[in-house]
BAFI-3210 file (N, C-alpha, C; in Angstrom, 3 decimals, decimal comma, padded with zeros to 6 digits):
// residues 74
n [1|2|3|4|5|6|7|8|9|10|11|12|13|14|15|16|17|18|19|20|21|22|23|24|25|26|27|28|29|30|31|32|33|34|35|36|37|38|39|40|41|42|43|44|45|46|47|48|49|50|51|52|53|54|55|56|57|58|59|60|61|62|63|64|65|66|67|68|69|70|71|72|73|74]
n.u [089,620|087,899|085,243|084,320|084,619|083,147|080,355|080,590|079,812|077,863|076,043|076,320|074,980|072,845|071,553|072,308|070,302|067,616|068,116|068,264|065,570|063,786|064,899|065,872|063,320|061,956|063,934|063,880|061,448|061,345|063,349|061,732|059,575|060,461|061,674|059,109|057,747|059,230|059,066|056,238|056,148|057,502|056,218|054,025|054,410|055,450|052,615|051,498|052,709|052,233|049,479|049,155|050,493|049,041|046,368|046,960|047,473|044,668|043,585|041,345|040,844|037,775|036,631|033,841|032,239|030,018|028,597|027,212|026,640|025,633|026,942|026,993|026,973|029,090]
n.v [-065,463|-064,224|-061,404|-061,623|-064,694|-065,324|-063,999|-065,529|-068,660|-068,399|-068,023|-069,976|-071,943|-071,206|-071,594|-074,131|-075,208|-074,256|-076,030|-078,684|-078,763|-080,322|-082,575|-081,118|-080,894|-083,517|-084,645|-082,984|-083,402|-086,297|-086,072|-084,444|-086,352|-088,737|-087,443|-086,886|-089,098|-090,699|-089,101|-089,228|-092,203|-092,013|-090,456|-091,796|-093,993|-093,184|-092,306|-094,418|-095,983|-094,429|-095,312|-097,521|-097,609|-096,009|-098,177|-100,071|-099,678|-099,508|-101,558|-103,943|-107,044|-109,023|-111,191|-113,226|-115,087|-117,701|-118,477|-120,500|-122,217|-125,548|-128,220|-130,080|-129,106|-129,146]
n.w [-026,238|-028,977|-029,688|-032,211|-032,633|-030,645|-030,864|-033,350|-032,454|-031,107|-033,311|-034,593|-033,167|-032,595|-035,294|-035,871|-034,154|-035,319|-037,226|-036,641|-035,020|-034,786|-033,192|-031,195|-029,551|-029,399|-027,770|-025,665|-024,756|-024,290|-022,118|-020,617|-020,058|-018,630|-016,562|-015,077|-014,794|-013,339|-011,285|-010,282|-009,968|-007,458|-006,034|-005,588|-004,408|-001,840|-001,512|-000,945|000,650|002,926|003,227|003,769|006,467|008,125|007,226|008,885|011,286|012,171|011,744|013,353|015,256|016,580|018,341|019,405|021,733|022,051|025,168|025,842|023,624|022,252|022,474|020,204|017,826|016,568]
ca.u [088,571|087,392|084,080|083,758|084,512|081,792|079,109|080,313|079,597|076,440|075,249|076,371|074,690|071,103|071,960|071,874|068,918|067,170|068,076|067,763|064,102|062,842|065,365|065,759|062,374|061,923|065,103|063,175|060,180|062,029|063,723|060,570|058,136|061,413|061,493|057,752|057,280|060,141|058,541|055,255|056,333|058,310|054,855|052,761|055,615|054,844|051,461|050,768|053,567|051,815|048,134|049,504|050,423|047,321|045,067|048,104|047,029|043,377|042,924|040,867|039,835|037,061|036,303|032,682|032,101|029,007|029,154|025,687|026,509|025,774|028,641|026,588|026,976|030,496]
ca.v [-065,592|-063,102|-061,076|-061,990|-065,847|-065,554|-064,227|-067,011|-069,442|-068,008|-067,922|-071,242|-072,953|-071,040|-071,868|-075,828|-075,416|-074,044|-077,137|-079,649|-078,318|-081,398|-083,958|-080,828|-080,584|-084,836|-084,798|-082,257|-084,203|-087,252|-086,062|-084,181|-087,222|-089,297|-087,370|-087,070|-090,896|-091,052|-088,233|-089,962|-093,327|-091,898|-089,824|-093,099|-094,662|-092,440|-091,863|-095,643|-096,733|-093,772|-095,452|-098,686|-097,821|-095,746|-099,317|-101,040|-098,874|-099,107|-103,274|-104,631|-107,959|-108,853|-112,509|-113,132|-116,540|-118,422|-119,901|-121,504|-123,223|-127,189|-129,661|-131,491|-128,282|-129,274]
ca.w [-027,231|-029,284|-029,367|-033,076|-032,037|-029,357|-032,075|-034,644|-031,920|-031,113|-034,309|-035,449|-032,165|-032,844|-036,536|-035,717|-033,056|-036,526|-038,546|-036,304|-034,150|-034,082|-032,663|-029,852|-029,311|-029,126|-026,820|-024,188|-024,499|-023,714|-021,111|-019,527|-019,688|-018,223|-014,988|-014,873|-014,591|-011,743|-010,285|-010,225|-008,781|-006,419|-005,338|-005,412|-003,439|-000,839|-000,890|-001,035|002,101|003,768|003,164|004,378|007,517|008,401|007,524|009,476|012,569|012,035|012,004|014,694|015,269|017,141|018,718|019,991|021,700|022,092|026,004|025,728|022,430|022,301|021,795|018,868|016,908|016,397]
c.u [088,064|086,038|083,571|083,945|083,664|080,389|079,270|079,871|078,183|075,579|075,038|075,235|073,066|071,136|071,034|070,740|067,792|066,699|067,635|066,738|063,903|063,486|065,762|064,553|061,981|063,234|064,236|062,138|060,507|062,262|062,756|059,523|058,937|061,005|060,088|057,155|058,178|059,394|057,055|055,536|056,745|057,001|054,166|053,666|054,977|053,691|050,885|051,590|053,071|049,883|048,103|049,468|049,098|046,296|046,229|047,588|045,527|042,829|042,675|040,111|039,511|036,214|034,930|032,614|030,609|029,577|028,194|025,547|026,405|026,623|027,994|026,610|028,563|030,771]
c.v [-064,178|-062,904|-061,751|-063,355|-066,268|-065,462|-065,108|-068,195|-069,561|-068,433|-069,464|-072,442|-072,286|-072,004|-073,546|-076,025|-075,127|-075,585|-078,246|-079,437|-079,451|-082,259|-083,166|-080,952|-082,024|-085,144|-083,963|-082,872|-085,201|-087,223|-085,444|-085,398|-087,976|-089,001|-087,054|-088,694|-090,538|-090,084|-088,740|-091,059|-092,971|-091,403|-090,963|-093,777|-094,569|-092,673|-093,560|-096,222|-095,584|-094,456|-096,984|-098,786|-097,315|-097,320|-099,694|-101,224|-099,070|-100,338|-103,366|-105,841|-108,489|-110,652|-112,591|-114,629|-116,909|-119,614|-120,843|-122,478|-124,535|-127,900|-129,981|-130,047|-128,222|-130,247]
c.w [-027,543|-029,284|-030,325|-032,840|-031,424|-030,270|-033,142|-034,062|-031,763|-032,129|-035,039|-034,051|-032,597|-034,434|-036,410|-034,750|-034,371|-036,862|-038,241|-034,916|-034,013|-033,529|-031,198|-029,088|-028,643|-027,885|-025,458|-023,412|-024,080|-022,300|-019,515|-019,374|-018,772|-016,630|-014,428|-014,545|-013,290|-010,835|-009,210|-009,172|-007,696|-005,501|-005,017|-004,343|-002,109|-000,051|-000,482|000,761|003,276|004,311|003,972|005,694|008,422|008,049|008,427|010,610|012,724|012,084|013,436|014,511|016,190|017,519|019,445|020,168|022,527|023,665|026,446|024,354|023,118|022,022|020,632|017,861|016,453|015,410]
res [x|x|x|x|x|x|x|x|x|x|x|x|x|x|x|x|x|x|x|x|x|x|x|x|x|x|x|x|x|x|x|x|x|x|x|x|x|x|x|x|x|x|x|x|x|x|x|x|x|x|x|x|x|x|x|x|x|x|x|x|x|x|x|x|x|x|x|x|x|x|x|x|x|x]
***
């Protein structure tokens, strides 16, 4: 390949980034909000199966019994 081949390439690829700006520009944006959502869930994922087990660890329950209660309260 030639040099002048390499600058007609060049030129013709800025050329069409020119003409068609906005369907690159909507394609980036696409593809950046795209992995911004996955990025996201994947974070909440996380932070949420991390929040889980911390309460998981942290339940206590607590029985108190009455040994003077009356039968007729039954």
């Amino acid at each position: 390949m030639t040099m002048t081949t390499f600058k007609r390439i060049i030129k013709g690829g800025f050329l069409n980034f020119k003409r068609g700006g906005n369907y690159f520009l909507a394609a980036v944006l696409v593809v950046t909000i795209t992995l911004s959502v996955i990025t996201m869930i994947i974070f909440l994922q996380a932070v949420l199966h991390f929040s889980l087990t911390q309460i998981k660890d942290k339940v206590d329950v607590t029985i108190y019994f009455t040994t003077n209660a009356p039968e007729d309260k039954f």
